[in-house]
N, C-alpha and C positions, 0 to 999 in steps of 0.2 A: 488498978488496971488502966492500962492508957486505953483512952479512949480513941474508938476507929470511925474514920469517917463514914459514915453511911455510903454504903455502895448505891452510885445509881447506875439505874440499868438507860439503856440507848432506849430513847422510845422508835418505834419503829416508822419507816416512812408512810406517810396518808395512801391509800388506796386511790387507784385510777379512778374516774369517776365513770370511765366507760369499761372497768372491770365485768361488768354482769355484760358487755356485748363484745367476748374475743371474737367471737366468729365475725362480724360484721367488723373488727378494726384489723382482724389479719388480711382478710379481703380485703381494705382500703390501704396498709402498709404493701401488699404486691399484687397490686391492681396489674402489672404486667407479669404476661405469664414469662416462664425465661425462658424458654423459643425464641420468643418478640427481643425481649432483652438482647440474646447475643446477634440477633439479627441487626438489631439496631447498632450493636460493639462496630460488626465486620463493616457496615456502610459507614460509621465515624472513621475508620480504619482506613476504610479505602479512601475516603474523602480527605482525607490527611496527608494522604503519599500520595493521590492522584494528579492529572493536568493541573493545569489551570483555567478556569473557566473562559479566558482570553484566549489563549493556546487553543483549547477544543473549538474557540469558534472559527477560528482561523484553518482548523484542520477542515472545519463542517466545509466550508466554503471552499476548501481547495477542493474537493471533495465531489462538490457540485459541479466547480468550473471543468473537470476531470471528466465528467460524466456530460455535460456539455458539450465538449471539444469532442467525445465518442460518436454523438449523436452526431453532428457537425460532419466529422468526417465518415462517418457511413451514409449519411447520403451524399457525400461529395463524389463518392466512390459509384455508388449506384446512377448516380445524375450523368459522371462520365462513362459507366458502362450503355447508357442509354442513349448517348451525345451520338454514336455511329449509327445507330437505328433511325434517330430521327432527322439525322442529315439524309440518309438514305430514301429515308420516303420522303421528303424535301427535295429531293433530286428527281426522284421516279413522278412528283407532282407536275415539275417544272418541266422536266422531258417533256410528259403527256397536252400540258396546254401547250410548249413551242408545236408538236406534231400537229395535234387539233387545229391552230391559226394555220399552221404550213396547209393543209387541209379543205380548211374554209375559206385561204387566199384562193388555192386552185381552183376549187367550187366558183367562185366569186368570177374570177376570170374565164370560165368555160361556160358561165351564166353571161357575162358581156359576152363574150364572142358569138353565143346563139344567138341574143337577143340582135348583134346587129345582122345575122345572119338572116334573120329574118324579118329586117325592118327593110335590109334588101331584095329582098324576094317581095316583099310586098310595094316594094317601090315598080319594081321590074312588072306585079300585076298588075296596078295601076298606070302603067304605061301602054302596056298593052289590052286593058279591056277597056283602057280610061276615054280613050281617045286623042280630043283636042282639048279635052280637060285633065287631063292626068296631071298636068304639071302642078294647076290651081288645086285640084281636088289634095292632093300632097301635098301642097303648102298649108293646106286650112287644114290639113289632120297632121300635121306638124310630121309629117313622113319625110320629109326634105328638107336639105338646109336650106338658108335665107339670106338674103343681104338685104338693106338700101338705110335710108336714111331713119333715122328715128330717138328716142332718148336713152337717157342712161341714169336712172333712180338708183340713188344708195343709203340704205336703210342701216343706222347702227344703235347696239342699246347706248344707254348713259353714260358717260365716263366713273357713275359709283357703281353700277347698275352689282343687285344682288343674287347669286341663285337659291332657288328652290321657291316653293309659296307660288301663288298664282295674284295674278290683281286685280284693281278696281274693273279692267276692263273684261274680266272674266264672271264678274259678281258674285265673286266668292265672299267679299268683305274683309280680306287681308290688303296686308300695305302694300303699296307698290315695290316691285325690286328692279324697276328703269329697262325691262330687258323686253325685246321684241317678241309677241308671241303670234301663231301662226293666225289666230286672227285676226290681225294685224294686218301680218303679209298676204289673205285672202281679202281683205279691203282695200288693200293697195292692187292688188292685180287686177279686182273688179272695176274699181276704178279707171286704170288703165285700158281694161276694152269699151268700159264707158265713152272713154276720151279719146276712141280712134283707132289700138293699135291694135294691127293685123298680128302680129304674133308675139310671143314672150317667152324669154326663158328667168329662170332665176336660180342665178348663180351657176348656169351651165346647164341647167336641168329645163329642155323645155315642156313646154306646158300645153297639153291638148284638151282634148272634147272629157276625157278621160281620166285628166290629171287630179289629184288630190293635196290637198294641203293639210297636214295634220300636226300633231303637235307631241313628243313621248320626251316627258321633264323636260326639261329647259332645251332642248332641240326641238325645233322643227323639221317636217320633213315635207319632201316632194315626190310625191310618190314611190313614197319610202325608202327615199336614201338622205341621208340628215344633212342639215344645212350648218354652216357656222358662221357668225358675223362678221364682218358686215356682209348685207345680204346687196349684192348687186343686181336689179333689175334691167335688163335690157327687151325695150319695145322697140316693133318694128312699124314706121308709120309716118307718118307726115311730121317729123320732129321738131318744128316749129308750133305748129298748133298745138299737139301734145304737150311740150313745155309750158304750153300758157294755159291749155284747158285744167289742166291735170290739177296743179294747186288750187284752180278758183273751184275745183268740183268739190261735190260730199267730203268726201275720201279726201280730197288734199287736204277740205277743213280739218278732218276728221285727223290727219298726220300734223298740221297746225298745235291741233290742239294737244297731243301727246307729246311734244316738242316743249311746249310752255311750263305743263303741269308735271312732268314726268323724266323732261332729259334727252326723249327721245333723239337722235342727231339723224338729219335726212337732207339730201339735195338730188335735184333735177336739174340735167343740162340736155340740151338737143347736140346731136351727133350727126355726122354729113354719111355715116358709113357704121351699118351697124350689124354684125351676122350671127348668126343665131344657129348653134347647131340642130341635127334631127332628130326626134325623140328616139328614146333604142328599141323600143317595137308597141306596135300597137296590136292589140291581142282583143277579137270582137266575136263571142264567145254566142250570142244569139241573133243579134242583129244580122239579115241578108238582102243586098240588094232585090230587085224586082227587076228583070229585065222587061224592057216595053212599059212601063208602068206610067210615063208619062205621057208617051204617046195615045194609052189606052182611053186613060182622063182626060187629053182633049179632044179625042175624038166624044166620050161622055156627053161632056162638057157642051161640044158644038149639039149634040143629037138634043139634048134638052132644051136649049136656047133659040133653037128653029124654029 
């Protein structure tokens, strides 16, 4: 018998080694569920045939500039719907202050006219209850104009001079800013009836029993109508003497010295001819003569002395 090769058989492939845990390697073979899976497909999908991430950003941005340019022109549109309204009350503002000045000029003007109206009438009673002194007694309460001989002071600030702030000469302890201030021009004019003169105006404005010198921000005022530089003083008096007294006094020093330290720009000359308008009213609100009152006291006078 021919002999037959022994049949072998295939031996069979080794056993997984994690045969005894399918449950726990089917789990880790589809750890995704397929939900997720095809979810994941259609976003590759899209991603594939989509923009391009350059493209999309260029659209982001046109996008933006779009919405920009919206905003932009709706308020350009609202700003000119609003442009007539506020020209309008711009216009009714500017009407109402020209009306007001037109207003307060007239006021102004019917206030001079009284007051000379009655610096008249008060001229006219002191002529007539005055006597032989009405003329003098008018001249010294500045009811009357004036002439004759006397100086012409002129007071200006610094050629830097600065405004606002007050100075050393107000002892506030700020810097100086070179400008004239009303105390100043109230030691200049004291000065002045120190030195002689019978009357004074400054800058047109004359100066009585009654007069004031004040000061609101960098204006001065004279009885409260504002002054502006340079401040012109004119006395009326002996204008030779007054030119020499005037410098050598207090006050002259005292203009000396803000001239050196300060800027201040000032000259005095004597004048052959000097006039001096009337103040606009003088208004004496408690004060009343005494009729006989001097007579009374010397007769007093004599009765005790006997």
């Amino acid at each position: 018998m021919p002999q037959q090769d022994p049949v072998r058989s295939t031996p069979a492939p080794p056993a997984r080694p994690d045969a005894s845990m399918s449950l726990l390697t089917n789990v880790m073979d589809h750890s995704l569920d397929e939900g997720y899976a095809e979810a994941a497909a259609r976003r590759e999908a899209a991603g594939a045939t989509g923009l391009p991430k350059a493209l999309k950003a260029k659209l982001g941005l046109a996008a933006g500039l779009l919405l920009a340019a919206v905003v932009v022109t709706v308020g350009a549109v609202k700003a000119q719907e609003a442009a007539p309204v506020i020209a309008k009350e711009r216009e009714e503002l500017i009407s109402r202050i020209e009306t007001e000045t037109a207003d307060a000029d007239r006021l102004q003007k019917s206030v001079d006219t009284l007051r000379s109206e009655v610096g008249t009438k008060q001229r006219e009673a002191l002529e007539e209850h005055g006597g032989e002194q009405a003329q003098l007694v008018a001249l010294l309460a500045g009811a009357t104009e004036v002439r004759g001989p006397g100086v012409k002071l002129v007071v200006d600030d610094a050629k830097d001079a600065r405004s606002g702030g007050g100075g050393p000469r107000e002892n506030q302890g700020f810097s100086d800013t070179g400008r004239v201030r009303d105390r100043d021009m109230q030691r200049i004019v004291n000065g002045l009836w120190q030195s002689g003169a019978e009357a004074i105006a400054v800058n047109g404005q004359r100066l009585t029993a009654l007069s004031a010198i004040r000061a609101a921000g960098d204006a001065i005022l004279v009885d409260n109508k504002p002054l502006v530089p340079p401040y012109t003083v004119l006395a009326v008096g002996d204008g030779q003497k007054l030119a020499s007294r005037f410098p050598d006094s207090f006050e002259g020093l005292y203009l000396h010295a803000l001239k050196e330290n300060f800027g201040i720009r000032w000259s005095i000359s004597a004048q052959d001819d000097v006039r001096l308008p009337a103040a606009p009213s003088l208004i004496v609100r408690t004060a009343q003569p005494q009729a006989g009152g001097d007579s009374k006291r010397a007769a007093d006078t004599g009765k005790g002395t006997s």
